[in-house]
C-alpha positions, 0 to 999 in steps of 0.5 A: 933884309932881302924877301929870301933873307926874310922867308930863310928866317921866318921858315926857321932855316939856318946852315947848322939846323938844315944840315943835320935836318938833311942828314935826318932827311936821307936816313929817314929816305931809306929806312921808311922804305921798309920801317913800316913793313918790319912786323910783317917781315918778322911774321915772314921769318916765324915771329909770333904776334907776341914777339912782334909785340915784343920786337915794339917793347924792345923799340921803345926800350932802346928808344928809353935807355939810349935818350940820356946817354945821347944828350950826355954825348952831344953836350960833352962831344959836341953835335957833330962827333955825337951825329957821326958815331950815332950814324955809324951804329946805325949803319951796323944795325942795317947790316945785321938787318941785311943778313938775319937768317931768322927773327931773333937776330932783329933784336940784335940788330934793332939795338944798333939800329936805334942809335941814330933814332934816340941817341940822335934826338937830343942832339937834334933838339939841342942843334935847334935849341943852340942856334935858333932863338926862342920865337924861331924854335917851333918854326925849325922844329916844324922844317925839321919834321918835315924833312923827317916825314917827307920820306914817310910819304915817298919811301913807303910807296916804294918800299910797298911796290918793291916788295909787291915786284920781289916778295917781302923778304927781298923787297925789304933786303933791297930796302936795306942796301939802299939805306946804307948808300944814303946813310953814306950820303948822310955822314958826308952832311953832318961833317959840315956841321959848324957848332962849338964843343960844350965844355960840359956842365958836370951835374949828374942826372939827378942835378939835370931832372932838379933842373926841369920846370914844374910845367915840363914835369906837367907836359912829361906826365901826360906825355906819357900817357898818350905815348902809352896809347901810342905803344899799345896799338901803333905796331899792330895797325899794320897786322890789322890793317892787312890779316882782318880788314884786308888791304894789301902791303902795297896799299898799306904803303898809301895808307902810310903816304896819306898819313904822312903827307896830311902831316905835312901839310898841317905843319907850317899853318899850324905853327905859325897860328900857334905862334899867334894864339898859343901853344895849348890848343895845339898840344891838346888837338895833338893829344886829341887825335892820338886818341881817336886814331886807334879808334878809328882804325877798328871802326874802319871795315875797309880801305876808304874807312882806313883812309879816314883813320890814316888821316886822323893819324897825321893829324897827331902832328899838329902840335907837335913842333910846339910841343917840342919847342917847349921843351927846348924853351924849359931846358937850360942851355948848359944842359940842353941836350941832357935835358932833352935826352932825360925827357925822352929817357923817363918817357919811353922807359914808362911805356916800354911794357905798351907793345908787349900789352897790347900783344896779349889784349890782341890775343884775346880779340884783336879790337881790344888793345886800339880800345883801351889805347883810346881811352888811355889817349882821352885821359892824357889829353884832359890830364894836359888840358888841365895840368898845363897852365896856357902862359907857360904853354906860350 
């Protein structure tokens, strides 16, 4: 085996793998340039700060229902169909985003929009789980976010500088034709996925959750605890960031690029020692930081405090590829992609009232929803460290 054989299979790159992580790659080019913006631009149309929190609700929502019936697609369709049909509800989504003459129609559009992001996932961890084995999974899972956040860090400059040039409205709106050429783009990459069709296990979902490992059970209760930490602040850092602390939209977006690319660059040393020492510490560090990020947002009082926080915010991702090979390692394989999407089904439903919380703690004193997200975040990261025995963690 060749030094390029050998590097393409330690990095975890496989045809199948790269191609729907490349598609995840384009999309995700284009909808960072004005994701992070979305609270603002809602404001800019007469939102309120509860509708904003609402607007996060209904994310995670969508993010819930959509998860399941993503996995039953892509085990019964195959990879490829359930991709196509994802992207092209998305690409509905932008262009009802393209053309809301106020906030309400958002909603509408968010409920297209959200197919690729959580009908999508379980296809993607079931693309990975199908064709990689089991000590390669975590190092795939790592390639595939960081073709996910490399565009977290490049897209939101722009986004931010585009809508410094043409104001918040137009500056997003160009945003959205812009995603829509590279959602094309995407849809020309998924054509080349090469995966067998699923004949389809036929359990219901009552069968697929019998089938979960007493260990995944552990890893989805904490799970959702620090996702309820994550509901209760993340939409608002961006209104607290700009309305209390007082950075600009386009220094918001460095903030964003700072975050992401601290992400990155954690990815590949830290899989590759988890691989070595275990998956635990690297969960638990994951959790860790996912409670001192909203604290350090309110402990900032300016941009280089910000800065810090945004650090501590990419550091949430240094356990996540061994969290998600976990996953994939607990599922059985006629059922990858269900499993995946009922994991993420009964996590984001059981947060879906964290936006909407957050949003009437913020009305009594901005501070108090990143408070009670962090003392949320600490419980689910001790409620890991002692549920989750280290030999299944590996």
């Amino acid at each position: 085996m060749s030094i390029e054989e050998r590097t393409r299979d330690s990095l975890g790159f496989e045809r199948n793998v790269t191609a729907a992580s490349g598609a995840v790659f384009l999309v995700g080019l284009g909808e960072e340039l004005w994701k992070k913006f979305l609270p603002k631009y809602l404001e800019s149309l007469g939102a309120s700060v509860a509708a904003v929190g609402l607007f996060g609700t209904a994310e995670d929502f969508f993010d819930a229902i959509y998860q399941y019936p993503g996995g039953w697609l892509a085990d019964h369709w195959g990879r490829r169909r359930a991709f196509l049909i994802f992207l092209a509800a998305a690409i509905a989504g932008y262009f009802i985003y393209l053309s809301s003459p106020s906030w309400p129609y958002l909603f509408l559009g968010l409920a297209f929009v959200m197919a690729w992001q959580a009908m999508g996932s379980p296809a993607m961890f079931a693309t990975i789980g199908d064709t990689l084995p089991r000590d390669r999974r975590a190092m795939g899972f790592t390639i595939q976010s960081m073709l996910k956040r490399i565009p977290m860090v490049i897209s939101p400059l722009v986004g931010g500088l585009m809508i410094g040039a043409l104001g918040l409205q137009k500056g997003i709106r160009a945003g959205l034709v812009i995603t829509l050429v590279l959602a094309a783009c995407a849809a020309l990459l998924l054509f080349s996925l090469r995966l067998p069709t699923s004949a389809g296990d036929t359990a219901k979902i009552i069968g697929v959750w019998n089938s979960f490992h007493p260990t995944l059970k552990r890893l989805l209760a904490s799970d959702i605890v620090i996702r309820m930490c994550e509901g209760l602040a993340d939409i608002f850092v961006v209104l607290y960031a700009t309305n209390i602390i007082g950075v600009t939209i386009p220094e918001y977006g460095v903030l964003v690029a700072i975050q992401l690319m601290t992400a990155i660059l954690i990815y590949v040393p830290s899989t590759k020692i988890a691989g070595r020492v275990g998956r635990k510490p690297f969960v638990i560090a994951t959790f860790f930081c996912f409670a001192m990020y909203p604290i350090a947002a309110i402990l900032a009082h300016n941009f280089g405090g910000l800065v810090v926080a945004f650090i501590v915010g990419g550091l949430r991702e240094i356990g996540e590829p061994s969290r998600k090979a976990m996953i994939v390692d607990f599922a059985e394989q006629q059922l990858r992609a269900r499993t995946v999407g009922l994991y993420y089904l009964v996590r984001s439903l059981s947060i879906t009232p964290a936006s909407v919380i957050g949003g009437l703690l913020w009305k009594v004193r901005p501070e108090i929803p990143f408070v009670a997200a962090g003392l949320i975040g600490f419980a689910g990261t001790l409620l890991f460290a002692i549920t989750v025995d280290e030999q299944h963690a590996a």
